[in-house]
VEXLODO-686225 format. One record per atom (N, C-alpha, C): atom name; x, y, z; residue number from 1. Coordinates in steps of 0.02 Angstrom, whole numbers, plus 50000, padded with zeros to 5 digits. Example, Ala and Ser with C-alpha at 12.3 -4.5 7.8 and 13.67 -1.06 7.14 Angstrom:
# residues 2
<guse><lovex>N</lovex><east>50660</east><north>49716</north><up>50390</up><kolti>1</kolti></guse>
<guse><lovex>CA</lovex><east>50615</east><north>49775</north><up>50390</up><kolti>1</kolti></guse>
<guse><lovex>C</lovex><east>50660</east><north>49835</north><up>50390</up><kolti>1</kolti></guse>
<guse><lovex>N</lovex><east>50642</east><north>49888</north><up>50354</up><kolti>2</kolti></guse>
<guse><lovex>CA</lovex><east>50684</east><north>49947</north><up>50357</up><kolti>2</kolti></guse>
<guse><lovex>C</lovex><east>50645</east><north>50002</north><up>50394</up><kolti>2</kolti></guse>
# end
This chain:
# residues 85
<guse><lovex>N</lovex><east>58970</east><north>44282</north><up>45469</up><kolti>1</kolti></guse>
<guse><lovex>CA</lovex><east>58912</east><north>44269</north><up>45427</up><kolti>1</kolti></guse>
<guse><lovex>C</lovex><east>58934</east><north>44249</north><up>45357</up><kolti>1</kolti></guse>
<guse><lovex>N</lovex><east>58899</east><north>44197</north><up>45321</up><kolti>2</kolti></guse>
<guse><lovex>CA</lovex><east>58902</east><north>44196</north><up>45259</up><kolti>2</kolti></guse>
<guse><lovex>C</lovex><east>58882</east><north>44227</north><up>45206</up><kolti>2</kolti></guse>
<guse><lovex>N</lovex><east>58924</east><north>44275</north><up>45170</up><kolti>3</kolti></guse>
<guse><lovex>CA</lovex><east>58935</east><north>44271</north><up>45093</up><kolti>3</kolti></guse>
<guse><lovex>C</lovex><east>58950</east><north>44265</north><up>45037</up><kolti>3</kolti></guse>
<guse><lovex>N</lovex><east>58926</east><north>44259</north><up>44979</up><kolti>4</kolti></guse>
<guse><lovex>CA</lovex><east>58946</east><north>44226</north><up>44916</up><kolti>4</kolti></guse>
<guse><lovex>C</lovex><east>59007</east><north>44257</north><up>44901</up><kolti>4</kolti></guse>
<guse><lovex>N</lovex><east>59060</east><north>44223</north><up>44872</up><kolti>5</kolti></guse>
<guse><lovex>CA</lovex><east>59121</east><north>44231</north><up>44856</up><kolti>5</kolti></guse>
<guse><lovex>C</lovex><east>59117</east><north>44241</north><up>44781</up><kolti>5</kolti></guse>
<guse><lovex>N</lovex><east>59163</east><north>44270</north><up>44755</up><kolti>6</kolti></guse>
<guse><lovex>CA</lovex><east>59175</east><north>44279</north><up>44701</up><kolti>6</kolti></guse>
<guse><lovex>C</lovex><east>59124</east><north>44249</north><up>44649</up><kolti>6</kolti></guse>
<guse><lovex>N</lovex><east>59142</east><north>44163</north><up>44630</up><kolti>7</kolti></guse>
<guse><lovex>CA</lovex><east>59100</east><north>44124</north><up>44598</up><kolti>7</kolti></guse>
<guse><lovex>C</lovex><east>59025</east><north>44121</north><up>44608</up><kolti>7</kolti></guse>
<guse><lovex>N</lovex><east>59010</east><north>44122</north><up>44676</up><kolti>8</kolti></guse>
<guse><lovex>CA</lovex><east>58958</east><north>44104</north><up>44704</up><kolti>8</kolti></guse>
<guse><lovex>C</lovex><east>58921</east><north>44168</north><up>44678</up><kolti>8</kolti></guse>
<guse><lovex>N</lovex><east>58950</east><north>44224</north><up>44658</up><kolti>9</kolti></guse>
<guse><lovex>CA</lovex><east>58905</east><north>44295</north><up>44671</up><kolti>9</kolti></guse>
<guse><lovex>C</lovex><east>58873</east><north>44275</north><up>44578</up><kolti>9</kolti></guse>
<guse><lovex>N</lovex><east>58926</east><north>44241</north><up>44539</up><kolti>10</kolti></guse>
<guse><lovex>CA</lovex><east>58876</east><north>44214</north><up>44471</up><kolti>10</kolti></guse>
<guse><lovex>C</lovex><east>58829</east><north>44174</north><up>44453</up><kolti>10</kolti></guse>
<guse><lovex>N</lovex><east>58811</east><north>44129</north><up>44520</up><kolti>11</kolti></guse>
<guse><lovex>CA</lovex><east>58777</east><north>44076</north><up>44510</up><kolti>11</kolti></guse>
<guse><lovex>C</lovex><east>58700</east><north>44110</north><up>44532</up><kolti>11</kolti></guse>
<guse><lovex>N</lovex><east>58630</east><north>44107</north><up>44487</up><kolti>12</kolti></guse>
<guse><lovex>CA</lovex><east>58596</east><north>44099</north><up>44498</up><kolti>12</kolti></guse>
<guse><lovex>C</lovex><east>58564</east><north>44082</north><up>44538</up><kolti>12</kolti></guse>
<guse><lovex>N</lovex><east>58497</east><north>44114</north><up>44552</up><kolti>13</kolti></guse>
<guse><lovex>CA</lovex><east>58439</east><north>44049</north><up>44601</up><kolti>13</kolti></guse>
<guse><lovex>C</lovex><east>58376</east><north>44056</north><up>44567</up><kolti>13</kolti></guse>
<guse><lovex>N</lovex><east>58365</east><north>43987</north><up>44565</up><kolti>14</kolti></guse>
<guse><lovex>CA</lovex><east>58280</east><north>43981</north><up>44506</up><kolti>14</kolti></guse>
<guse><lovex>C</lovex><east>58239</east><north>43976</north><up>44584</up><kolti>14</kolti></guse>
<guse><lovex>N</lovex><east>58182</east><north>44029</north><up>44595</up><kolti>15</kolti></guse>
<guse><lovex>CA</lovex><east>58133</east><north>44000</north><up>44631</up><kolti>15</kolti></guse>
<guse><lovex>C</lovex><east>58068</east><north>43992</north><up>44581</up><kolti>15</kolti></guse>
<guse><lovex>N</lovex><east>58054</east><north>43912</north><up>44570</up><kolti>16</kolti></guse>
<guse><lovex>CA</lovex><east>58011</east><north>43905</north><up>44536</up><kolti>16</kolti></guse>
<guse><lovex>C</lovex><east>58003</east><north>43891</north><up>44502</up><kolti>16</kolti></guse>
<guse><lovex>N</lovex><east>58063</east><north>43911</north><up>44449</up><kolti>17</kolti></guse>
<guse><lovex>CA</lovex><east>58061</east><north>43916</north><up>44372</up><kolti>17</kolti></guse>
<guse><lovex>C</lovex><east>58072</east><north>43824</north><up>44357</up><kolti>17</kolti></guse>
<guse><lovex>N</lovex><east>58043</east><north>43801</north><up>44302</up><kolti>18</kolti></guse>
<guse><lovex>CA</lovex><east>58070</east><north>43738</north><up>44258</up><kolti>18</kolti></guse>
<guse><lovex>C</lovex><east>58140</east><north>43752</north><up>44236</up><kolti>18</kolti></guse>
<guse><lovex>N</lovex><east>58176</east><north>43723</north><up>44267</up><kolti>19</kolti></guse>
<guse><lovex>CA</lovex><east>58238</east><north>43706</north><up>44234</up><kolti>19</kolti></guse>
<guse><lovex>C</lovex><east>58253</east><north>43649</north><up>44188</up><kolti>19</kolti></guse>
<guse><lovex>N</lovex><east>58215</east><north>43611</north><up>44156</up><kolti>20</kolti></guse>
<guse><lovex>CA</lovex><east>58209</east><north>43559</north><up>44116</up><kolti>20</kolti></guse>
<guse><lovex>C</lovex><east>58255</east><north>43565</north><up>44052</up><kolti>20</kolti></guse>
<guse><lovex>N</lovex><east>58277</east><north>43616</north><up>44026</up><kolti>21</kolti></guse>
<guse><lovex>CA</lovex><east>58295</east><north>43639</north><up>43971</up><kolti>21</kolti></guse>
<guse><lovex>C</lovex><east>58390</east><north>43640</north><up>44011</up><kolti>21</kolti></guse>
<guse><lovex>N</lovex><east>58395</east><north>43634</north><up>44063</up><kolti>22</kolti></guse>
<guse><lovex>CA</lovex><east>58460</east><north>43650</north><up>44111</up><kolti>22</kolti></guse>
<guse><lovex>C</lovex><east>58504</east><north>43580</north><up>44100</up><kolti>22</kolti></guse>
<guse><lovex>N</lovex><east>58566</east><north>43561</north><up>44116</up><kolti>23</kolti></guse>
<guse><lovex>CA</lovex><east>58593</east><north>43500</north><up>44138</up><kolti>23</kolti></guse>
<guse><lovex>C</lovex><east>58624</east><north>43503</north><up>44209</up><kolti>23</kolti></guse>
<guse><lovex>N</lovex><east>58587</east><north>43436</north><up>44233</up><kolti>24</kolti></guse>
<guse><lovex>CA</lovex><east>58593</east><north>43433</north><up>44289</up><kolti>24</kolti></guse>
<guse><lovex>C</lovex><east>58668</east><north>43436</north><up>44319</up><kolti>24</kolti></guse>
<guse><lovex>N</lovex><east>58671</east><north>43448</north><up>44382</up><kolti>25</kolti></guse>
<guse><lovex>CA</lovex><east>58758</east><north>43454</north><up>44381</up><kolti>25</kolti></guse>
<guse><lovex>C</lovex><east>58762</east><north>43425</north><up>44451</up><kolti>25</kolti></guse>
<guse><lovex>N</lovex><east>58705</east><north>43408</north><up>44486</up><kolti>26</kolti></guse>
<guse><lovex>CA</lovex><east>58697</east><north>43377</north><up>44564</up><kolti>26</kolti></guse>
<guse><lovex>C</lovex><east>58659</east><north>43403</north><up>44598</up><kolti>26</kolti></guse>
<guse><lovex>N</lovex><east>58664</east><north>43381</north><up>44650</up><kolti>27</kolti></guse>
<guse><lovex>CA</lovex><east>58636</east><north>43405</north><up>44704</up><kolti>27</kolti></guse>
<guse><lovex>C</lovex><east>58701</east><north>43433</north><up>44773</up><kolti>27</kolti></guse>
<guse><lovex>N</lovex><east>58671</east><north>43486</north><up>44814</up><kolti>28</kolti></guse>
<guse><lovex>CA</lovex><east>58714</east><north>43520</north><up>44861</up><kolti>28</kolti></guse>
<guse><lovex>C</lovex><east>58680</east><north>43517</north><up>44911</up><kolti>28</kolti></guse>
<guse><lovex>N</lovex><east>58695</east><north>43494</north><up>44990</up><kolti>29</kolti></guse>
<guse><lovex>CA</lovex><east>58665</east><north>43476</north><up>45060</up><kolti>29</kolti></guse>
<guse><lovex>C</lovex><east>58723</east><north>43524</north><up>45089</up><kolti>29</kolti></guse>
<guse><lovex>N</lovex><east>58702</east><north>43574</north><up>45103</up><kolti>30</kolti></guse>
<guse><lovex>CA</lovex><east>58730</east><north>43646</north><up>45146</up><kolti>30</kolti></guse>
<guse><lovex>C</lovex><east>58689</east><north>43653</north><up>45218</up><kolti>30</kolti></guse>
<guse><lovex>N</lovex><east>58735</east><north>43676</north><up>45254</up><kolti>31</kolti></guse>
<guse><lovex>CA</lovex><east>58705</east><north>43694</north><up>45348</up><kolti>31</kolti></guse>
<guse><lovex>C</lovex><east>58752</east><north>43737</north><up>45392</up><kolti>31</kolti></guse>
<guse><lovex>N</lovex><east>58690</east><north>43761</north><up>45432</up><kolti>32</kolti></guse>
<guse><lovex>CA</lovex><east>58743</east><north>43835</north><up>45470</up><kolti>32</kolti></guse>
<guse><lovex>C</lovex><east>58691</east><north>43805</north><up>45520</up><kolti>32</kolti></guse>
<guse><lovex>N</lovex><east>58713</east><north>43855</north><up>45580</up><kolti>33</kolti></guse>
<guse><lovex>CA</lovex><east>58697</east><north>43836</north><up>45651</up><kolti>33</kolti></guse>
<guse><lovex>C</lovex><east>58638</east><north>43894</north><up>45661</up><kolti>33</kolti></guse>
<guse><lovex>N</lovex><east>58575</east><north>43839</north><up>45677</up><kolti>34</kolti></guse>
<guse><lovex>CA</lovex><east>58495</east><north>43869</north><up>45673</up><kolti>34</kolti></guse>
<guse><lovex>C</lovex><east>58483</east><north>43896</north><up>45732</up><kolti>34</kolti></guse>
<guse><lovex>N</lovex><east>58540</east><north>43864</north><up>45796</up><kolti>35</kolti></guse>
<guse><lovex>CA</lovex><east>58514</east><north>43886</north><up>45875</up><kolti>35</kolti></guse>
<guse><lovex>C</lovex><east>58573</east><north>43900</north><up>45875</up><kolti>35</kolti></guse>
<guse><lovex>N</lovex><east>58581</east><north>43969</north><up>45929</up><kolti>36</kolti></guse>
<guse><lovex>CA</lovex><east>58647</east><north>43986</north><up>45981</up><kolti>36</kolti></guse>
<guse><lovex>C</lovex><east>58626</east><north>43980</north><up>46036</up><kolti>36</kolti></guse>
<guse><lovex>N</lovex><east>58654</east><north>43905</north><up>46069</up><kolti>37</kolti></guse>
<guse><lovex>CA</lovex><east>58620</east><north>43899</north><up>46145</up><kolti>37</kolti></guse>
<guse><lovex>C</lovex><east>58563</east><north>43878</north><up>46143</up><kolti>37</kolti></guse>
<guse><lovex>N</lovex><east>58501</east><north>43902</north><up>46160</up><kolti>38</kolti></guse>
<guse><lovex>CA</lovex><east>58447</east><north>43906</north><up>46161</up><kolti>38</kolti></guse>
<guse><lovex>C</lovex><east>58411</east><north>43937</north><up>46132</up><kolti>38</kolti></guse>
<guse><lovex>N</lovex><east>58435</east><north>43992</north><up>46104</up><kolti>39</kolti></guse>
<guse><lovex>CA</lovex><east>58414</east><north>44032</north><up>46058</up><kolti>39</kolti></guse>
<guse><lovex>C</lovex><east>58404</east><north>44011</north><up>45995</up><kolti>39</kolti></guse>
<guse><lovex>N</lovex><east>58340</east><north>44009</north><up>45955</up><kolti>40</kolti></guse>
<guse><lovex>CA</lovex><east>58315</east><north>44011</north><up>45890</up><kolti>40</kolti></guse>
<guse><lovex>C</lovex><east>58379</east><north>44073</north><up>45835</up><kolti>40</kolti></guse>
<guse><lovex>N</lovex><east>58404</east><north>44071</north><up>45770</up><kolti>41</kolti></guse>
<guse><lovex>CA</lovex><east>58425</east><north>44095</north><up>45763</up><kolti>41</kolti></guse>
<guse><lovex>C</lovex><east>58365</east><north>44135</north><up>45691</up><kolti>41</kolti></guse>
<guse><lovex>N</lovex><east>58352</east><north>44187</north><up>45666</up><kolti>42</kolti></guse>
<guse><lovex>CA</lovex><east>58323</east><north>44242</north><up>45624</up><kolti>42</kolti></guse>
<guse><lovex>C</lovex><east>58314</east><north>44184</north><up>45565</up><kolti>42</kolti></guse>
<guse><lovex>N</lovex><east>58233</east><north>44141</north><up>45552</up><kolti>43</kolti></guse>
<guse><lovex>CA</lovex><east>58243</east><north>44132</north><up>45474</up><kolti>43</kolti></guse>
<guse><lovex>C</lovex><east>58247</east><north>44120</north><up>45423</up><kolti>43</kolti></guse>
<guse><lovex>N</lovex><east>58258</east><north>44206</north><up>45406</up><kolti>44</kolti></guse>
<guse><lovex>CA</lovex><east>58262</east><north>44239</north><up>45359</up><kolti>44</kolti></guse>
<guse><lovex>C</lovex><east>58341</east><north>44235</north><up>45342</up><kolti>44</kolti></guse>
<guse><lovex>N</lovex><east>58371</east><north>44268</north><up>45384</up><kolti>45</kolti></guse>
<guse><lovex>CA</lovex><east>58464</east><north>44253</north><up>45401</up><kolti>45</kolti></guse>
<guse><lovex>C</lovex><east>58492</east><north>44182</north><up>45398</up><kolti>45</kolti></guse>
<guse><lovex>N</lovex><east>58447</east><north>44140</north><up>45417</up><kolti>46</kolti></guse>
<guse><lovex>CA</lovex><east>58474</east><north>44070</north><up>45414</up><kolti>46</kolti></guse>
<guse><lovex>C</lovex><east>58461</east><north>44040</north><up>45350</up><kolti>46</kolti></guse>
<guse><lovex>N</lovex><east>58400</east><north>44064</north><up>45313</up><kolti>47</kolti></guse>
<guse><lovex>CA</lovex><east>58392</east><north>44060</north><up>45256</up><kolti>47</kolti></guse>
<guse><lovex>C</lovex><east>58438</east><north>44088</north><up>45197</up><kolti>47</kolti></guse>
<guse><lovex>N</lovex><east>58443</east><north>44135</north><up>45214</up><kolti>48</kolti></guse>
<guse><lovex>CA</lovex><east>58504</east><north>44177</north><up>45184</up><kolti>48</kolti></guse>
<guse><lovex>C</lovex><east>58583</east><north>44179</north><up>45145</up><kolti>48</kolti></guse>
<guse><lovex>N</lovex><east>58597</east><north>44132</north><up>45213</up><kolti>49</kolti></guse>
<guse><lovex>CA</lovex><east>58657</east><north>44081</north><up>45231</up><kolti>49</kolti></guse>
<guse><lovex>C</lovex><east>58675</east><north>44012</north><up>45197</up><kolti>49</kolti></guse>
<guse><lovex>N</lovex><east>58593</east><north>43993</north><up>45219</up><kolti>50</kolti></guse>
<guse><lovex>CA</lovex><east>58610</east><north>43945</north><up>45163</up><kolti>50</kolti></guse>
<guse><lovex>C</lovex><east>58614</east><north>43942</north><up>45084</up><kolti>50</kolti></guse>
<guse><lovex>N</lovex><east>58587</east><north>43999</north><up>45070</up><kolti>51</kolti></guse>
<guse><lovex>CA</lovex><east>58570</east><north>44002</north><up>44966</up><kolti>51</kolti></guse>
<guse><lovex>C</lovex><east>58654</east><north>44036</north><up>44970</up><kolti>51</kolti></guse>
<guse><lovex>N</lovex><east>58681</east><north>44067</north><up>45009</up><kolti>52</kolti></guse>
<guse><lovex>CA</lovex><east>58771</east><north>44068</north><up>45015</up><kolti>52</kolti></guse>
<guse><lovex>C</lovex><east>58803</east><north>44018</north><up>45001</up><kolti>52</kolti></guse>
<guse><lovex>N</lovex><east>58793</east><north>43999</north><up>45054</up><kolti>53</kolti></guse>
<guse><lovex>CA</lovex><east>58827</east><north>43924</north><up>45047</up><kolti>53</kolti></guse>
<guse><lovex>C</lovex><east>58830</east><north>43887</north><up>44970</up><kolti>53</kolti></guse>
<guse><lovex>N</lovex><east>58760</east><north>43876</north><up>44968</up><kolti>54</kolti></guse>
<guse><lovex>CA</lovex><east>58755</east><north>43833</north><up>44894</up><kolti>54</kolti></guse>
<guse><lovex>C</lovex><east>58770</east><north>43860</north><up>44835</up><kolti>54</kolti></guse>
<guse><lovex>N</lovex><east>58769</east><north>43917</north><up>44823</up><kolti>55</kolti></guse>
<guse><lovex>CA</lovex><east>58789</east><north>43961</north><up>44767</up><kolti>55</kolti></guse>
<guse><lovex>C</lovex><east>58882</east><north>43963</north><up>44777</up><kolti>55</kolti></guse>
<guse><lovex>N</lovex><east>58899</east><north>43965</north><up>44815</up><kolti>56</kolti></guse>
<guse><lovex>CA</lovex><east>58971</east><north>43966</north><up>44827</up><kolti>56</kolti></guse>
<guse><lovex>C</lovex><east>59004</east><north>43863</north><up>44813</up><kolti>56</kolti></guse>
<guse><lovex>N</lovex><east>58952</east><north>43834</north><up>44826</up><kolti>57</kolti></guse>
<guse><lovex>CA</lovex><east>58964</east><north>43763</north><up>44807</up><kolti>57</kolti></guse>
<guse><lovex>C</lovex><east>58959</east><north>43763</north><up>44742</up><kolti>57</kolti></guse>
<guse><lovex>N</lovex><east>58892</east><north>43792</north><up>44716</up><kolti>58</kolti></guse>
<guse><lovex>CA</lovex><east>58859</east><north>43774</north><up>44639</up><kolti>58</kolti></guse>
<guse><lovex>C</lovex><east>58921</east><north>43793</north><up>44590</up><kolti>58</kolti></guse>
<guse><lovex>N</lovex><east>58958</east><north>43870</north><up>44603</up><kolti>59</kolti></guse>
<guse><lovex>CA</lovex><east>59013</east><north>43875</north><up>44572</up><kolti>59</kolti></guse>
<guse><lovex>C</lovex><east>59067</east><north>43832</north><up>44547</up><kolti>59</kolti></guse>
<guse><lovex>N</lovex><east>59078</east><north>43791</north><up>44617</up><kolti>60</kolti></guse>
<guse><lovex>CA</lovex><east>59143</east><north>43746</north><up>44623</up><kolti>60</kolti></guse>
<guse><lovex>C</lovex><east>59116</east><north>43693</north><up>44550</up><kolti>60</kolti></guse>
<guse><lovex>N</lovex><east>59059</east><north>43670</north><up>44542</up><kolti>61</kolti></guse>
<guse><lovex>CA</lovex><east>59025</east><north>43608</north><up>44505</up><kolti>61</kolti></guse>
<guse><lovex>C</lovex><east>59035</east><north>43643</north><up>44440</up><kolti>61</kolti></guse>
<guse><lovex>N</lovex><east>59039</east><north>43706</north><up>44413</up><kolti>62</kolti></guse>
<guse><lovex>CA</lovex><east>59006</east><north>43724</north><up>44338</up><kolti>62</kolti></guse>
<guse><lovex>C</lovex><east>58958</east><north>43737</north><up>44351</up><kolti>62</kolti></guse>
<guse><lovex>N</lovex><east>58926</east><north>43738</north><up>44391</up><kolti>63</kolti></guse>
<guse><lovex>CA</lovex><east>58835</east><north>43766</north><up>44384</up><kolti>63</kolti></guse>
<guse><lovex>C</lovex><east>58830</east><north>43833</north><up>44389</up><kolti>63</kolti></guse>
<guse><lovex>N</lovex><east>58784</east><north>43865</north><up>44359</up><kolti>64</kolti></guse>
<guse><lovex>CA</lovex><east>58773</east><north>43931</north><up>44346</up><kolti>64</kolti></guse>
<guse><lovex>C</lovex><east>58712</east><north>43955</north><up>44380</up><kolti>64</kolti></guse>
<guse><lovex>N</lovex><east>58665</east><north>43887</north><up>44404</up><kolti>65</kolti></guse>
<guse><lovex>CA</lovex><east>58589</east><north>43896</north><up>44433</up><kolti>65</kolti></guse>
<guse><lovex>C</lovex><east>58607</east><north>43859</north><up>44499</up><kolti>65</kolti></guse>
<guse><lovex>N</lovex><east>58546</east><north>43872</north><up>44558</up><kolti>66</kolti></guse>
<guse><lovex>CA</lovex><east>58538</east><north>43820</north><up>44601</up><kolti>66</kolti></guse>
<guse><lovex>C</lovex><east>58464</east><north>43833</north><up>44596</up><kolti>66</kolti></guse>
<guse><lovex>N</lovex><east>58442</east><north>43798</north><up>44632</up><kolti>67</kolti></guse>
<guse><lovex>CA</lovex><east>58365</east><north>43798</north><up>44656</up><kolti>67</kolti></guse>
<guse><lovex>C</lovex><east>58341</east><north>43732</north><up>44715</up><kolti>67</kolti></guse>
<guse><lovex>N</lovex><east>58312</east><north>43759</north><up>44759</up><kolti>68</kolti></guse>
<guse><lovex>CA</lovex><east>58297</east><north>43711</north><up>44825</up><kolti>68</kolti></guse>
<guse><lovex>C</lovex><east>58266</east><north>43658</north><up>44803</up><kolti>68</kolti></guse>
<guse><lovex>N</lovex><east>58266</east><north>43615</north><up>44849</up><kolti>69</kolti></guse>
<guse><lovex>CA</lovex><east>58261</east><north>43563</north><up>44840</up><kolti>69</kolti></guse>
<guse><lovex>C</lovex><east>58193</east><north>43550</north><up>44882</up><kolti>69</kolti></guse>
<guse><lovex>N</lovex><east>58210</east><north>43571</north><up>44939</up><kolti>70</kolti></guse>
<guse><lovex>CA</lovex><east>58158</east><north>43554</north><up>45026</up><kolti>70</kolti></guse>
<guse><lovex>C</lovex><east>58167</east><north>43633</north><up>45047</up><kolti>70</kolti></guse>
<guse><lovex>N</lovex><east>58134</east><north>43646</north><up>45099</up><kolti>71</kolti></guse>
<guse><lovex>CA</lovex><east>58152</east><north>43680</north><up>45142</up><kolti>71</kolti></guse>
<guse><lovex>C</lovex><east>58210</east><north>43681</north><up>45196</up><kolti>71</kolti></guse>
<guse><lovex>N</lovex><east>58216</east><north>43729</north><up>45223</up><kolti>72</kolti></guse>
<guse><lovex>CA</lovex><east>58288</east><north>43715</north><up>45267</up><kolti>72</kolti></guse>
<guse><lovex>C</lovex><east>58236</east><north>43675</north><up>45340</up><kolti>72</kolti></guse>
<guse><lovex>N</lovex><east>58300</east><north>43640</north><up>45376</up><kolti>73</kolti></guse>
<guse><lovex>CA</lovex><east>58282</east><north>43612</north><up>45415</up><kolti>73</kolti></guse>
<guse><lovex>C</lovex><east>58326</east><north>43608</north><up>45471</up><kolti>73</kolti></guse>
<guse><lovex>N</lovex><east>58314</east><north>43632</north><up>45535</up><kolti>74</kolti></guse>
<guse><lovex>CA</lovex><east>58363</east><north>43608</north><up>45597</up><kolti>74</kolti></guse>
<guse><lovex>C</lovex><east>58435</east><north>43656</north><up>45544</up><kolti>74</kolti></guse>
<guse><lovex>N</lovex><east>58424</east><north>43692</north><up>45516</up><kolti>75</kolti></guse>
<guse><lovex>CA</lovex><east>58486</east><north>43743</north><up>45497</up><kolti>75</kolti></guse>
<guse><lovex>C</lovex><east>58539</east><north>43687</north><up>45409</up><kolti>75</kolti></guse>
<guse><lovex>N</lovex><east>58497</east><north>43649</north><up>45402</up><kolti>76</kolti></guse>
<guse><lovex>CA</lovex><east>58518</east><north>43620</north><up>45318</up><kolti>76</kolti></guse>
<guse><lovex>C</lovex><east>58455</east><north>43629</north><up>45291</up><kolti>76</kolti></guse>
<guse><lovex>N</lovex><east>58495</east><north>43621</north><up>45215</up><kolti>77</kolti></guse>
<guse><lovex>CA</lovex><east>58440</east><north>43637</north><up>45146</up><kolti>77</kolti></guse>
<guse><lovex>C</lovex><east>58474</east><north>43600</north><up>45099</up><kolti>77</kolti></guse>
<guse><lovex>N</lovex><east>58459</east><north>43564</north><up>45037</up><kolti>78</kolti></guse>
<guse><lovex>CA</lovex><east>58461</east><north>43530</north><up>45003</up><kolti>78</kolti></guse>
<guse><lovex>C</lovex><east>58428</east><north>43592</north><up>44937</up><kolti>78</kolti></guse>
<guse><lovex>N</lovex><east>58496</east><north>43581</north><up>44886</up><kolti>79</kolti></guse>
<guse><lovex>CA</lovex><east>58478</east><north>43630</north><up>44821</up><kolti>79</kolti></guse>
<guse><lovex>C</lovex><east>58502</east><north>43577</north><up>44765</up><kolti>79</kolti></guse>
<guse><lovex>N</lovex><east>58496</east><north>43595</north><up>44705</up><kolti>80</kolti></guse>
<guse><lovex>CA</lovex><east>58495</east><north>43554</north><up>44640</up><kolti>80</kolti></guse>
<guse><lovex>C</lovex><east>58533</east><north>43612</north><up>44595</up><kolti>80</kolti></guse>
<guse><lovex>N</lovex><east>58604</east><north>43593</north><up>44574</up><kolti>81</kolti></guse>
<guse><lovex>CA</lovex><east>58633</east><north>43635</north><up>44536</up><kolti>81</kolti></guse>
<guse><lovex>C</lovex><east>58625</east><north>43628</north><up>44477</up><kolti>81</kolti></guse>
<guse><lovex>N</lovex><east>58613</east><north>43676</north><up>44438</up><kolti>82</kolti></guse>
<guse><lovex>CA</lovex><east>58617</east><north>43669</north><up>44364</up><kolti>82</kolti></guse>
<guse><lovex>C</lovex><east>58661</east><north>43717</north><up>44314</up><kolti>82</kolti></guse>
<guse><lovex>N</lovex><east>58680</east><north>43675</north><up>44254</up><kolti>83</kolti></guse>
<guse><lovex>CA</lovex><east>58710</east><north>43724</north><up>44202</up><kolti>83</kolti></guse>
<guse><lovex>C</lovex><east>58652</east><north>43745</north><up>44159</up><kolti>83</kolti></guse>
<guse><lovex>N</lovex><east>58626</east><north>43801</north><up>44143</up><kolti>84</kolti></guse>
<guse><lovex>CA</lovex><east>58589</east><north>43832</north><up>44105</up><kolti>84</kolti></guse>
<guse><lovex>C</lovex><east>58608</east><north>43894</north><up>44036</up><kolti>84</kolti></guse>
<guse><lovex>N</lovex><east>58670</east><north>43865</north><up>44040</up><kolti>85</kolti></guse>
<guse><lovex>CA</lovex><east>58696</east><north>43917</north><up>43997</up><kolti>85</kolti></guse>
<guse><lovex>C</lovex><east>58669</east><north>43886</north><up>43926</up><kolti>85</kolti></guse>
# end
């Protein structure tokens, strides 16, 4: 399972908030596996996984924020990193 690493455990998540006042630092397209088999996978857990993922990316960039972009889909999500310091 995925969790945030070191960096990733500093990076923020805006749900919602205006980040306008932020500099942009990119965008991050993260994905984990939504079916095992046939099986639907939890989500909540797949959701989970992915704000991991991107927060452990957002680090690598300088970004201190992420915030979604879309919803996840077929097990990807699309986030928007930002520096807000």
């Amino acid at each position: 399972w995925v969790e945030p690493d070191t960096g990733g455990k500093a990076v923020q998540v805006a749900y919602g908030k205006n980040l306008s006042s932020c500099t942009s630092k990119g965008q991050i397209t993260v994905s984990v596996k939504h079916k095992v088999g046939m099986y639907r996978r939890n989500d909540l857990k797949v959701r989970d996984e992915l704000e991991s993922l991107a927060r452990n990316e957002a680090a690598t960039m300088g970004a201190d924020t992420i915030q979604s972009v879309d919803e996840p889909l077929n097990g990807e999500q699309r986030f928007g990193a930002f520096d807000c310091r």
